[in-house]
C-alpha positions in Angstrom: 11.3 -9.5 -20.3 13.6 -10.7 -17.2 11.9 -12.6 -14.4 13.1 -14.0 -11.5 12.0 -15.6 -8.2 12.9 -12.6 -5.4 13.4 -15.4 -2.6 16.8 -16.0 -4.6 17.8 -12.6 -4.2 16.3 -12.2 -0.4 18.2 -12.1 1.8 16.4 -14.3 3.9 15.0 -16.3 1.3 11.1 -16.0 2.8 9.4 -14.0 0.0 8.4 -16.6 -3.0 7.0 -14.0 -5.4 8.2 -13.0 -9.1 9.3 -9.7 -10.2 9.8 -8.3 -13.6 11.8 -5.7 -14.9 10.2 -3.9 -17.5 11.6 -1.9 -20.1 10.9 1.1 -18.9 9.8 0.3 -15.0 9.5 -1.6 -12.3 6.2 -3.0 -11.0 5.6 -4.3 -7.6 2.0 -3.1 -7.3 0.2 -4.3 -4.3 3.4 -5.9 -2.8 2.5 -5.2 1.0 -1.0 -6.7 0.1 0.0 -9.8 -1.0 2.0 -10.0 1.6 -0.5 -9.4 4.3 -2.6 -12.0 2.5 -0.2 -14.9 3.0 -0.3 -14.4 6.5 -4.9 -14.0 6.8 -5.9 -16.4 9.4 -8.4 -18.7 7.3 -10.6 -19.2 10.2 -11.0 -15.1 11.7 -10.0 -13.7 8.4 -7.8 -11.6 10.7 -3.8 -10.7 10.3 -1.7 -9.1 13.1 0.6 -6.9 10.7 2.6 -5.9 13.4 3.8 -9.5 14.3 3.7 -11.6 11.3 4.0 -9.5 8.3 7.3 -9.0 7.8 8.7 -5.8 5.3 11.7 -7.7 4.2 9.6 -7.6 0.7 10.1 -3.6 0.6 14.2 -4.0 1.3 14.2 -6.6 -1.2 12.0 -4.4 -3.6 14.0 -1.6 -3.1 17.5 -3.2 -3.4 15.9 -4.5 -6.8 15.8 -1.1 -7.6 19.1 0.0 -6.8 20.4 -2.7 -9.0 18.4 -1.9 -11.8 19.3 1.9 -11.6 23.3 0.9 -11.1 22.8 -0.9 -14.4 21.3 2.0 -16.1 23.7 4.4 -15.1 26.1 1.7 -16.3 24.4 1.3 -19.6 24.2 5.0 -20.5 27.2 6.1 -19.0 25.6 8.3 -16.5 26.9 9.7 -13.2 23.0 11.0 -11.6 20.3 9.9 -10.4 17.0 11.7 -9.5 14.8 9.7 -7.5 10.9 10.9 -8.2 7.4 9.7 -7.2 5.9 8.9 -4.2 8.7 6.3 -3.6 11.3 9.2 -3.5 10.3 10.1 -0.4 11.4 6.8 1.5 14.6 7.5 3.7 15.4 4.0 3.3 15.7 4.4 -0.7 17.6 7.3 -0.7 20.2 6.1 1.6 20.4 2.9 -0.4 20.6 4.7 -3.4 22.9 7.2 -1.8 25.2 4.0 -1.3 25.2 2.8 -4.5 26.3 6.6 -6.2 28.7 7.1 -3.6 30.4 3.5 -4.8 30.6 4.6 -8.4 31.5 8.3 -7.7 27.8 9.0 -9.0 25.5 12.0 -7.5 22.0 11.2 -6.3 19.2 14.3 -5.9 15.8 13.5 -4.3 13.2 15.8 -5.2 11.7 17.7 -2.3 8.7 15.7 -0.9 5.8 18.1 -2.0 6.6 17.2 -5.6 6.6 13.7 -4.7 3.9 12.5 -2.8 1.1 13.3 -6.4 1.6 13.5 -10.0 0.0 16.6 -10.0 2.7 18.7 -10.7 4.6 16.2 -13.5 1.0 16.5 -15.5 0.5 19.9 -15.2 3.9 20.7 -16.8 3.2 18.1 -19.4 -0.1 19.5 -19.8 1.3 23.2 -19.9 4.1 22.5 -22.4 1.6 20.3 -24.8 -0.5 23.1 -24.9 2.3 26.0 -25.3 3.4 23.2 -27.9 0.0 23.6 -30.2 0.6 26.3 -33.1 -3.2 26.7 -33.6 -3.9 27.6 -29.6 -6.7 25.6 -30.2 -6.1 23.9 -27.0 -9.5 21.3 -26.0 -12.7 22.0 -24.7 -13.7 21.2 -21.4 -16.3 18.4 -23.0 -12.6 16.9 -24.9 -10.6 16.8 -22.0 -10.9 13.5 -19.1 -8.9 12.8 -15.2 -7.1 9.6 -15.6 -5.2 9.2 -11.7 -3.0 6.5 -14.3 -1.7 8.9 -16.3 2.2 8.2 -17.3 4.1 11.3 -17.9 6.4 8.9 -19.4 4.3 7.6 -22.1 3.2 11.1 -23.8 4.6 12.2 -26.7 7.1 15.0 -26.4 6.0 17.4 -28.8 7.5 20.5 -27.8 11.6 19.2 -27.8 13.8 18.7 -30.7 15.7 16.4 -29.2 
């Protein structure tokens, strides 16, 4: 596991939080709330976002990302990249990604935002080819099955490919 302070990477060294690049993701949940927490007056409680919270953080976060894609595409030998989730939707992202492709002769695709914004569509696919997947048609009973709004398309196991 890599770590590293972001305020060395900042640009303008003000954000003193770790990040961690995980094998297969990046995690910077509840960025923006932490964040708005280091600036809570400790008397009112109270935070003027619009003054004081700065979104350096999501700049930072998101040239973190660019990095860690250019070194994927790197690793694998890859010219494409396909920006998905409710992050795909951020201008900012795709022109920074844009940037970065456009550097290493490399194509970049942003799925259209209706596919973005909810995992709905990534689980139902999953869901439809797992159960297209099952030789008995079994398939589960209503009482078997469960809603988990954490659900990682990435982490099911791909029974219905070869490859």
């Amino acid at each position: 596991m890599f770590a590293q302070p972001i305020a060395a990477i900042s640009p303008m060294n003000t954000w003193n939080r770790d990040y961690q690049t995980i094998t297969y993701g990046n995690y910077g949940y509840g960025i923006y709330t932490q964040d708005v927490e280091l600036y809570r007056n400790p008397y009112t409680g109270r935070v003027n976002v619009e003054r004081e919270v700065d979104f350096i953080p999501i700049e930072t976060l998101f040239a973190m990302l660019v990095e860690i894609t250019e070194r994927a595409l790197a690793h694998v030998g890859s010219n494409q990249v396909l920006i998905v989730g409710g992050v795909g939707c951020n201008v900012r992202l795709q022109e920074m990604m844009g940037a970065m492709c456009k550097e290493r002769q490399a194509t970049v695709c942003a799925i259209d935002e209706r596919y973005c914004i909810d995992n709905g569509a990534m689980i139902a696919q999953a869901g439809y080819e797992m159960f297209n997947a099952d030789k008995t048609r079994k398939g589960m009973t209503l009482d078997e099955t469960n809603c988990s709004q954490r659900y990682r398309t990435d982490a099911v196991y791909v029974s219905w490919r070869d490859d």
